[in-house]
C-alpha positions as CSV (number, residue, x, y, z in Angstrom):
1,X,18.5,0.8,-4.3
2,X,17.8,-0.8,-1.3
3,X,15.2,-3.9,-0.5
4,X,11.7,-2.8,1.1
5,X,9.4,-5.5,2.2
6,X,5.8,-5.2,0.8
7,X,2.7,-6.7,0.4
8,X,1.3,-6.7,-2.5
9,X,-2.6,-7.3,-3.0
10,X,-4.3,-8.0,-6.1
11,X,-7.5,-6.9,-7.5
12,X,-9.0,-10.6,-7.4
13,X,-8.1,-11.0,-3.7
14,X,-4.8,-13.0,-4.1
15,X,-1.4,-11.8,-1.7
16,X,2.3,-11.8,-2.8
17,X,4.9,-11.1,0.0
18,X,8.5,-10.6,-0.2
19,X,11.1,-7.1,-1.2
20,X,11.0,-5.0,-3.8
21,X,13.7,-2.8,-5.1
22,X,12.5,-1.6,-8.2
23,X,8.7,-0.5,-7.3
24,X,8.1,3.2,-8.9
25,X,4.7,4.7,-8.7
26,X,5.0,5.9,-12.2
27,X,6.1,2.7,-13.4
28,X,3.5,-0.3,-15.4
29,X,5.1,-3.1,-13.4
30,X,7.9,-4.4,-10.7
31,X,9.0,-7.2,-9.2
32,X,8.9,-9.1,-6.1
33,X,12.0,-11.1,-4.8
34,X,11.0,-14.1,-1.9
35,X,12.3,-13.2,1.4
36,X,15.1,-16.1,1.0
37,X,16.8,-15.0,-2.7
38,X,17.2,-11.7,-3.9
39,X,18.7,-13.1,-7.5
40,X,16.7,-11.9,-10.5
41,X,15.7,-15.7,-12.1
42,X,13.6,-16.0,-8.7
43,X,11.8,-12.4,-9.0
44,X,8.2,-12.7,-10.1
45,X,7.3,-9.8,-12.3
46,X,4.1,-7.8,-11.2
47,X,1.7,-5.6,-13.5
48,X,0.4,-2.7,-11.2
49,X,-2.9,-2.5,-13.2
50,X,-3.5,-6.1,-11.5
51,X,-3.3,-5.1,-8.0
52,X,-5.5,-3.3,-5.5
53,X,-2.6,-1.9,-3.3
54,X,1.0,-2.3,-2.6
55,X,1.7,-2.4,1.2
56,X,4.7,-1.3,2.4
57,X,5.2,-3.2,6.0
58,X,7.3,-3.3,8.9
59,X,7.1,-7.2,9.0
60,X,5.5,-9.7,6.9
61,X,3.6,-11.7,9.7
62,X,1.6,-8.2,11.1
63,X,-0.5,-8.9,14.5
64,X,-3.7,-10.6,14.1
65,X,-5.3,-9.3,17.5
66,X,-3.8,-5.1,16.7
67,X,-6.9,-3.1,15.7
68,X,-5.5,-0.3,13.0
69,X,-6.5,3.0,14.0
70,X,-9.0,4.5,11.5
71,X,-8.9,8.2,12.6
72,X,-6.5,10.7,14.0
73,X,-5.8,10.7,17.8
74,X,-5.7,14.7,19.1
75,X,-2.4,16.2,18.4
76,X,-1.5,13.6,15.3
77,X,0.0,16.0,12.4
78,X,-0.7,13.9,9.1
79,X,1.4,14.5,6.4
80,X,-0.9,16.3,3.5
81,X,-4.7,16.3,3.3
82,X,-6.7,13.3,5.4
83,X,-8.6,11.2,3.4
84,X,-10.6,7.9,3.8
85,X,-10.4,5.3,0.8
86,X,-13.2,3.2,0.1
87,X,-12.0,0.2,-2.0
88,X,-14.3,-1.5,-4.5
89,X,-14.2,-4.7,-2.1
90,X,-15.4,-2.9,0.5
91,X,-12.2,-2.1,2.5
92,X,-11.7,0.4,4.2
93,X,-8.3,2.5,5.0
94,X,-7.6,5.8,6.5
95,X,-4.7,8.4,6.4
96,X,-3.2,11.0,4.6
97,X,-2.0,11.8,0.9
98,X,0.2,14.4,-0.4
99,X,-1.0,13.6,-3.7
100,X,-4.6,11.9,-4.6
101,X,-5.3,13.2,-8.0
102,X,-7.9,9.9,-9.7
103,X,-6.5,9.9,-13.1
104,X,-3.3,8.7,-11.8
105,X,-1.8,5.3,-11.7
106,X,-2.2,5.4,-7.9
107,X,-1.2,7.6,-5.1
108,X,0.5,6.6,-1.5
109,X,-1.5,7.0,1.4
110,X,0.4,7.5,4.7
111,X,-1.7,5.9,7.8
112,X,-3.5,7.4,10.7
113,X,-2.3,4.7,12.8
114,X,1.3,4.9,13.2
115,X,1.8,2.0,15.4
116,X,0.5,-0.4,12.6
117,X,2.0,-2.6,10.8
118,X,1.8,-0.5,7.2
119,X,4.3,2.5,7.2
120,X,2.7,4.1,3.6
121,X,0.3,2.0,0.6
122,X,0.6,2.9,-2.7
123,X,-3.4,2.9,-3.6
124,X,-3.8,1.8,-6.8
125,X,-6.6,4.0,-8.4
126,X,-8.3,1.2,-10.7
127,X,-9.2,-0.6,-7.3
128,X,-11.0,2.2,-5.1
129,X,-14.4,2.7,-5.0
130,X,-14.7,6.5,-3.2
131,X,-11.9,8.8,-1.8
132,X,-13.4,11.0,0.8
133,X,-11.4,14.1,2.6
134,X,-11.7,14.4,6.1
């Protein structure tokens, strides 16, 4: 399987960076290799009920000044049904899911900005406060 990079944040605030090769959404855990070693002794092992949401990024660094898009432009086609996730801390995200069902693990959401720096999150369902459909 190959690398992805992600961003992993936790429910108490704290963010992890680096690849992943062995994230599954039905899975309890994963791990996160640095962006300098892929070898399995520097992995750090990750428990998916500890995390608010698993980012999966173009690049770790992101752009400060970009404002993400929180809505649909005319014309966008979303993939599945658009929905707007309320996090218990308050944060906000827009997008689409193909398959938000709350007694899962989690579910990926699928941005309405595509010129952001997240290409899909894995919403972990422990973390969100409302999930509203657009």
């Amino acid at each position: 399987m190959d690398l992805v990079k992600i961003v992993v944040r936790f429910g108490d605030g704290r963010t992890l960076k680096g690849y992943t090769q062995d994230f599954f959404p039905n899975k309890t855990l994963f791990h996160i290799y640095p962006s300098d070693s892929i070898r399995a002794k520097d992995a750090t092992e990750v428990q998916v009920k500890d995390l608010k949401a698993v980012f999966f990024v173009r690049d770790f660094a992101g752009d400060s000044d970009y404002r993400e898009r929180k809505q649909y432009a005319d014309g966008d086609k979303p993939t599945g049904r658009m929905v707007e996730v309320t996090f218990k801390d308050g944060e906000v995200i827009a997008g689409s899911t193909l398959g938000y069902e709350p007694k899962r693990p989690g579910f990926f959401l699928f941005p309405a900005d595509p010129q952001g720096n997240n290409l899909r999150v894995f919403v972990v369902s422990i973390a969100v406060n409302t999930v509203r459909y657009m």
